[in-house]
Backbone bond lengths (Angstrom), bond angles and torsions (degrees), N, CA, C in turn:
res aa  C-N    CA-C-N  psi(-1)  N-CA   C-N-CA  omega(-1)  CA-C   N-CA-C  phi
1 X - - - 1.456 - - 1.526 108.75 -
2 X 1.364 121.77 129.39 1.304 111.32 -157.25 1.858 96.16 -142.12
3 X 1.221 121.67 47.48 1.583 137.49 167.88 1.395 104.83 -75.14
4 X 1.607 91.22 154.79 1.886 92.54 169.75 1.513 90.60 -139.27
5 X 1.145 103.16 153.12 1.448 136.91 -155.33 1.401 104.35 -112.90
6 X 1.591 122.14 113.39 1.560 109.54 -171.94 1.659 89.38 -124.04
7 X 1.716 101.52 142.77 1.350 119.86 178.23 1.314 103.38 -124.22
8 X 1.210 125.45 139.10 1.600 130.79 175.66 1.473 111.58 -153.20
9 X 1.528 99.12 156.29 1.766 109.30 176.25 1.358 100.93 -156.63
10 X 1.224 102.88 176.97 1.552 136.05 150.15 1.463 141.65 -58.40
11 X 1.082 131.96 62.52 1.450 127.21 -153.18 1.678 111.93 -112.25
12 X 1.312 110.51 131.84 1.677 105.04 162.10 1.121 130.04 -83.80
13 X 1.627 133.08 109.04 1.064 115.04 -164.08 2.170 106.51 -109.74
14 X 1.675 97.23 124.52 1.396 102.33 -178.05 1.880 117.81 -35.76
15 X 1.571 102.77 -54.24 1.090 104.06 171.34 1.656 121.31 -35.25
16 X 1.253 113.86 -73.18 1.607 118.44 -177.39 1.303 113.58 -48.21
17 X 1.701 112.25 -50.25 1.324 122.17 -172.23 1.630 98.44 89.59
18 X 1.240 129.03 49.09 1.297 120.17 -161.68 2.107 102.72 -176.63
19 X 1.054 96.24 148.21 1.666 92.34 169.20 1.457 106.69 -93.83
20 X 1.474 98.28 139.60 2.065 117.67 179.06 1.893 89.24 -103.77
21 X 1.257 72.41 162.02 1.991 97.29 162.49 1.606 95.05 -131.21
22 X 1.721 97.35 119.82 1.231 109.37 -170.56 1.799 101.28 -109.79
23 X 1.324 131.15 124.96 1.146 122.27 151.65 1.153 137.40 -98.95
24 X 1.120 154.80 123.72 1.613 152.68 -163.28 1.594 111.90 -127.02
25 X 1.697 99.77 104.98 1.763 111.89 178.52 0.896 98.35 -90.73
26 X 1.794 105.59 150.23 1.586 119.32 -165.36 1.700 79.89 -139.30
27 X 1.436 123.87 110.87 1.357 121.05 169.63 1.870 95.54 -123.23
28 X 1.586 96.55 123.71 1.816 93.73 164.47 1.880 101.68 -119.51
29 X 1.673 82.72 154.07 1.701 89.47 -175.15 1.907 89.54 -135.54
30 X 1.365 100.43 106.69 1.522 100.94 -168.68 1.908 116.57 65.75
31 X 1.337 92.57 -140.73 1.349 96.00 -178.80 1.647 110.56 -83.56
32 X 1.441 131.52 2.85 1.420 139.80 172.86 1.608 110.83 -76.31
33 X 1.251 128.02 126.01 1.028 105.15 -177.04 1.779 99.42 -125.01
34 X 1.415 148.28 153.91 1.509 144.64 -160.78 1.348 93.67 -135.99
35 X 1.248 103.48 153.85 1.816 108.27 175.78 1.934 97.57 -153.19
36 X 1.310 81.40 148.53 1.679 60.92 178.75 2.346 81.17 -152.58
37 X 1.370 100.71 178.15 1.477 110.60 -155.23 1.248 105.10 -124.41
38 X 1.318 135.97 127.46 1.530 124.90 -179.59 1.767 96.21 -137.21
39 X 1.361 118.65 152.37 1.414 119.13 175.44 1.432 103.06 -149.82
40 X 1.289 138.27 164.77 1.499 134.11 167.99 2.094 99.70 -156.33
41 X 1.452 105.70 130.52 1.360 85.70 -179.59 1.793 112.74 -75.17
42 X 1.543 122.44 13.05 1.436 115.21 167.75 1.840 112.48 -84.71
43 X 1.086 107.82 94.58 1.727 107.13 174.15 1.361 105.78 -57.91
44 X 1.182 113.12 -9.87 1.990 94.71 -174.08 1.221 103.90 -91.24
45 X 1.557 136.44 16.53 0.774 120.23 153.48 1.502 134.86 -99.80
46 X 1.571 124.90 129.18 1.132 129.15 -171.45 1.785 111.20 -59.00
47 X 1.495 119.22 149.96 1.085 148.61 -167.71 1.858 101.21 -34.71
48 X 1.318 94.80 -71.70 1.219 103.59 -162.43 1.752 120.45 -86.20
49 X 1.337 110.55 -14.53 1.666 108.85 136.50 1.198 121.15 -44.34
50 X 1.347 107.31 -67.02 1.521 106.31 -158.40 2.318 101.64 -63.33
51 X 0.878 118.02 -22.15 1.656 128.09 -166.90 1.939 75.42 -75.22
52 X 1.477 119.75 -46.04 1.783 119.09 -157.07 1.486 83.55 -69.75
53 X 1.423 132.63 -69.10 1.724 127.34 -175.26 1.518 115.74 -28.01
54 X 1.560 103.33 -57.73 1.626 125.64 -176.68 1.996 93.47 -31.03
55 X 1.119 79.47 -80.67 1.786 100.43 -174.11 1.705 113.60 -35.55
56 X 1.210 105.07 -55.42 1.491 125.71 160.62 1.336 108.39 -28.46
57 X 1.319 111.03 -90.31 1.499 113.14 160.96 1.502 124.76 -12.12
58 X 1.258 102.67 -80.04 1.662 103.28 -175.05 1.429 112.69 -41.09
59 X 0.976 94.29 -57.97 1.938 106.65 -171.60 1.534 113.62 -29.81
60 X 1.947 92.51 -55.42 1.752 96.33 -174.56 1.623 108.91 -83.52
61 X 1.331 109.17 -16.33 1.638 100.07 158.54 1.637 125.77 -58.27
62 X 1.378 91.61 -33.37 1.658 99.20 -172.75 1.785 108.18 -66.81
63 X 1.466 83.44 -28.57 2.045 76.86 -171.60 1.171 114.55 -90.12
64 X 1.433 103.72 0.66 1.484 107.75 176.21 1.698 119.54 -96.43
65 X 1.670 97.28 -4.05 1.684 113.26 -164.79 1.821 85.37 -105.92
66 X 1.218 128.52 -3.16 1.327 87.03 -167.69 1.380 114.40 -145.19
67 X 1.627 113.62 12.26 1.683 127.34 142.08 1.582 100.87 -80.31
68 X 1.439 153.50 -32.18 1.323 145.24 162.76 1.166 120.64 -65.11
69 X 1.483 131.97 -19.95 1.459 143.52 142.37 1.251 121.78 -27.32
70 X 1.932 101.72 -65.89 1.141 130.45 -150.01 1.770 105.93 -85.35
71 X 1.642 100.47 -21.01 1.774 114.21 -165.12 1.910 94.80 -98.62
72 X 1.172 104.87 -12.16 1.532 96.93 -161.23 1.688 111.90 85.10
């Protein structure tokens, strides 16, 4: 069974001085279990947008990490 489990809230965090929307994925595959951390200071955004942005992100980081790799 290979689901991931998303938990999220509302939190104020002192640091920012501001409320985050924090989500926390819990995916297990057997006895491995992955977690990974997402926050955005816009709360109006729902859970699983903000996890679709997350992803978003990486992607165009990645293409940006790996012709500058490749060029020196």
């Amino acid at each position: 069974m290979n689901e991931t489990q998303v938990y999220t809230a509302i939190v104020n965090s002192a640091h920012f001085k501001r409320d985050l929307r924090v989500v926390y994925l819990v995916k297990r595959c057997g006895s491995k279990v992955e977690t990974d951390l997402v926050f955005s200071t816009d709360t109006s955004l729902d859970a699983m947008t903000l996890v679709t942005y997350d992803k978003a992100r990486f992607q165009i980081g990645f293409c940006f990490a790996m012709p500058s790799s490749f060029w020196g």
